[in-house]
C-alpha positions as CSV (number, residue, x, y, z in Angstrom):
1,X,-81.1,-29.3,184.0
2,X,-84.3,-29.5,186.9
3,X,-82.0,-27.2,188.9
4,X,-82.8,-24.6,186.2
5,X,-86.1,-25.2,186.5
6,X,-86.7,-25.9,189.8
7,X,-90.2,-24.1,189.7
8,X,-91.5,-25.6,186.4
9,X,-90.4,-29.1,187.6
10,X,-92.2,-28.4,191.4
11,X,-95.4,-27.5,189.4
12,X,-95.1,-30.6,187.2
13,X,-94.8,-33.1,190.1
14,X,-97.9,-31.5,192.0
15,X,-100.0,-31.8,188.7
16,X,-98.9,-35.4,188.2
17,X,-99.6,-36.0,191.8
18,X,-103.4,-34.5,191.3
19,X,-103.7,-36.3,188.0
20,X,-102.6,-39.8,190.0
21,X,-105.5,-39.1,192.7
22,X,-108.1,-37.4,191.3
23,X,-110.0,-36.9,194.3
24,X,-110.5,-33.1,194.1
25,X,-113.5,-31.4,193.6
26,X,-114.6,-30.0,190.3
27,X,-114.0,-26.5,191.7
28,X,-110.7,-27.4,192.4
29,X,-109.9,-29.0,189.8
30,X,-111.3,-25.5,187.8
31,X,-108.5,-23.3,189.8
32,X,-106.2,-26.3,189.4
33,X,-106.5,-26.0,186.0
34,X,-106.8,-21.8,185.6
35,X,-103.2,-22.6,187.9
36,X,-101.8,-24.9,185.4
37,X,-102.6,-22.3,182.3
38,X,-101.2,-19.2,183.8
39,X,-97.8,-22.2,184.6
40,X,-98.0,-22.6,181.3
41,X,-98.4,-19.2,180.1
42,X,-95.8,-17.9,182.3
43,X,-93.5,-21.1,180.9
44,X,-93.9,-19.8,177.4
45,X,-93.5,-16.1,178.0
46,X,-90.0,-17.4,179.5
47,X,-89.1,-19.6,176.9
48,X,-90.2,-16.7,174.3
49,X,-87.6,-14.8,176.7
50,X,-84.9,-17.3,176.4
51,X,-85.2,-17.6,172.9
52,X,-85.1,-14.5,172.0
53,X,-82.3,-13.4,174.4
54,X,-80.3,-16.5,172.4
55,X,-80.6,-15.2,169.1
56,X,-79.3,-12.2,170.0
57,X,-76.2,-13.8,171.5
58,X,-76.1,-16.0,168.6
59,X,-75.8,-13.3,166.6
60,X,-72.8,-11.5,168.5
61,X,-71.2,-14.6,168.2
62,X,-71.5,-14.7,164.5
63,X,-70.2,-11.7,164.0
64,X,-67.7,-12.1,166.2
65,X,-66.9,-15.1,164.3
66,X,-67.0,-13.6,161.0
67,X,-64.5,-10.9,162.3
68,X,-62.4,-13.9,163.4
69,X,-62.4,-15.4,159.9
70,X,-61.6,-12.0,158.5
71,X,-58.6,-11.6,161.3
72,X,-57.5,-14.8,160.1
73,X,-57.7,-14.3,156.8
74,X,-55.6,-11.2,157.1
75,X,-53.1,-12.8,159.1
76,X,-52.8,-15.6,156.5
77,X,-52.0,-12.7,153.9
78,X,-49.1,-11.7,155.5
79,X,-48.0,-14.7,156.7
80,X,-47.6,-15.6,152.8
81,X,-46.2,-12.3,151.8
82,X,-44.1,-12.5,154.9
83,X,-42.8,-16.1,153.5
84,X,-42.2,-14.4,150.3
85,X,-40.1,-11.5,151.3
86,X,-37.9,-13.8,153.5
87,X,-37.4,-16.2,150.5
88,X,-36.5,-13.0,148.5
89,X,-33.6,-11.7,150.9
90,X,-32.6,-15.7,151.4
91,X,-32.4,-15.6,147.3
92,X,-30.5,-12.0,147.3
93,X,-27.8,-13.1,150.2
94,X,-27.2,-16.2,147.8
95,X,-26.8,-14.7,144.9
96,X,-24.9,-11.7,146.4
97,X,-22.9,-14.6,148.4
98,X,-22.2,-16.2,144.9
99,X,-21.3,-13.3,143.0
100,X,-18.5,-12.3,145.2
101,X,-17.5,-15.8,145.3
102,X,-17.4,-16.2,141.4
103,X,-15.3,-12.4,141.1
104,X,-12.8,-14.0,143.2
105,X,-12.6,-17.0,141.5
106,X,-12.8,-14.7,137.9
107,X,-9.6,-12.9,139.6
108,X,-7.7,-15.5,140.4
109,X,-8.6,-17.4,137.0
110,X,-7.5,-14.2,135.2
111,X,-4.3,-13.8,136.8
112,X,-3.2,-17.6,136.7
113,X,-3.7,-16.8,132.5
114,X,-2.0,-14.4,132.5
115,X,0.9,-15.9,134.5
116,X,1.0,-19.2,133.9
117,X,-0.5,-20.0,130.9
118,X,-0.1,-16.5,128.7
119,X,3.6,-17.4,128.7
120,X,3.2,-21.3,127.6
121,X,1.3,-20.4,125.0
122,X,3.2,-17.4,123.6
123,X,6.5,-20.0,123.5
124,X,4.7,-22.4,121.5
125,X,1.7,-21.2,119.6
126,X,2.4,-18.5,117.1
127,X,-1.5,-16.8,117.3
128,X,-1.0,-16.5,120.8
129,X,-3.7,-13.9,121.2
130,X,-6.0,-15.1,119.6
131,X,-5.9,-18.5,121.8
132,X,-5.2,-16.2,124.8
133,X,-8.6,-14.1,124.0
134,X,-10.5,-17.6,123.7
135,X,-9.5,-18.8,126.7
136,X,-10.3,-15.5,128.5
137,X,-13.6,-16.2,126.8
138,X,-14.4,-19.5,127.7
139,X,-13.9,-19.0,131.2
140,X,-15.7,-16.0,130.8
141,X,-18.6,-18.1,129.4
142,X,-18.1,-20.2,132.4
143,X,-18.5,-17.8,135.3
144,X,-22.4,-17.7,134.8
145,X,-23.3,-20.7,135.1
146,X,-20.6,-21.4,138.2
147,X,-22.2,-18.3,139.6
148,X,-25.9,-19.9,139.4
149,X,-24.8,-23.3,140.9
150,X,-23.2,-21.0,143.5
151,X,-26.3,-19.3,144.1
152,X,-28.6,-22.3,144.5
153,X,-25.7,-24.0,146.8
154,X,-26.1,-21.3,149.0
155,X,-29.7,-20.6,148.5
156,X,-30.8,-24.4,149.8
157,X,-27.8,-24.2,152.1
158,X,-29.3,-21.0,154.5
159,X,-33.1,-22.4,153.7
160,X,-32.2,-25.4,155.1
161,X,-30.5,-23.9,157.8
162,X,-33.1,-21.0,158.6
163,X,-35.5,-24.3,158.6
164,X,-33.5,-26.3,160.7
165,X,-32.9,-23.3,163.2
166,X,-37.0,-22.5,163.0
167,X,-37.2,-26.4,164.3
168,X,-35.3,-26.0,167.2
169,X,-36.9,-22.9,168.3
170,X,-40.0,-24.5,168.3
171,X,-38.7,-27.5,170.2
172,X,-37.4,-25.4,172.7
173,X,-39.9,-25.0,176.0
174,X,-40.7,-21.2,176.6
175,X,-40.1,-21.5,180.2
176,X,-37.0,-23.7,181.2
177,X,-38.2,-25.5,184.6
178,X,-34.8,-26.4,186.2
179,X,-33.2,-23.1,185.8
């Protein structure tokens, strides 16, 4: 810190040093002490300086720091609507993963009714359409709530996966040293 003020601290030793002897004159110790005012005026008028040369600064910097937190803000924002976008097209691809699952399954379910069981029950129930229609129903009834398990299989499945792949990107070093 004396290296900033090598003149103020120069001034302050030779007015210690004449305070320690006090062998000068009274003249001299008059334009010692005129010297030591206009020091000390001059020390002010810097320090006057100095401050106000660090409230401006101080002020550029909060600004700058309020733009920061407003940047920030902003980028927060998106980062959670970003979140939420991905979440909705990782809940669509379930969902539209699950659906054409469920069809499939619907199709084969219909067909193995009507070729395996459509003819068991005609041969032995009398009402076979009526039986026929409520088994059609039932695993109507059923495909809806096969097609929601479905979904959230699939939905934690690719989260979970999306996570786990996010993980090792991060882990990964962005420059690889021994290649």
């Amino acid at each position: 810190m004396e290296k900033v003020y090598i003149k103020e601290v120069n001034e302050l030793h030779r007015v210690k040093k004449i305070a320690d002897e006090m062998n000068l004159s009274e003249q001299d110790l008059r334009n010692e002490y005129r010297k030591l005012v206009e020091n000390f005026e001059e020390a002010i008028g810097q320090m006057r300086l100095i401050t106000k040369v660090s409230d401006k600064i101080q002020k550029k910097l909060d600004k700058v720091n309020a733009a920061l937190d407003q940047k920030n803000q902003e980028l927060d924002y998106k980062n959670q609507e970003l979140t939420k976008t991905i979440e909705e097209l990782t809940q669509a691809r379930a969902s539209r993963l699950a659906t054409t699952i469920v069809l499939f399954i619907a199709l084969v379910l219909f067909l193995l009714e009507e070729i395996i069981i459509e003819p068991f029950i005609t041969s032995f129930i009398s009402s076979n359409q009526l039986v026929s229609i409520g088994i059609k129903l039932v695993l109507v009834l059923l495909l809806k709530p096969a097609e929601s398990l479905l979904e959230n299989f699939f939905f934690n499945y690719i989260y979970k996966r999306r996570k786990q792949q996010t993980a090792e990107t991060n882990a990964k070093p962005i420059i690889d040293i021994e290649n």
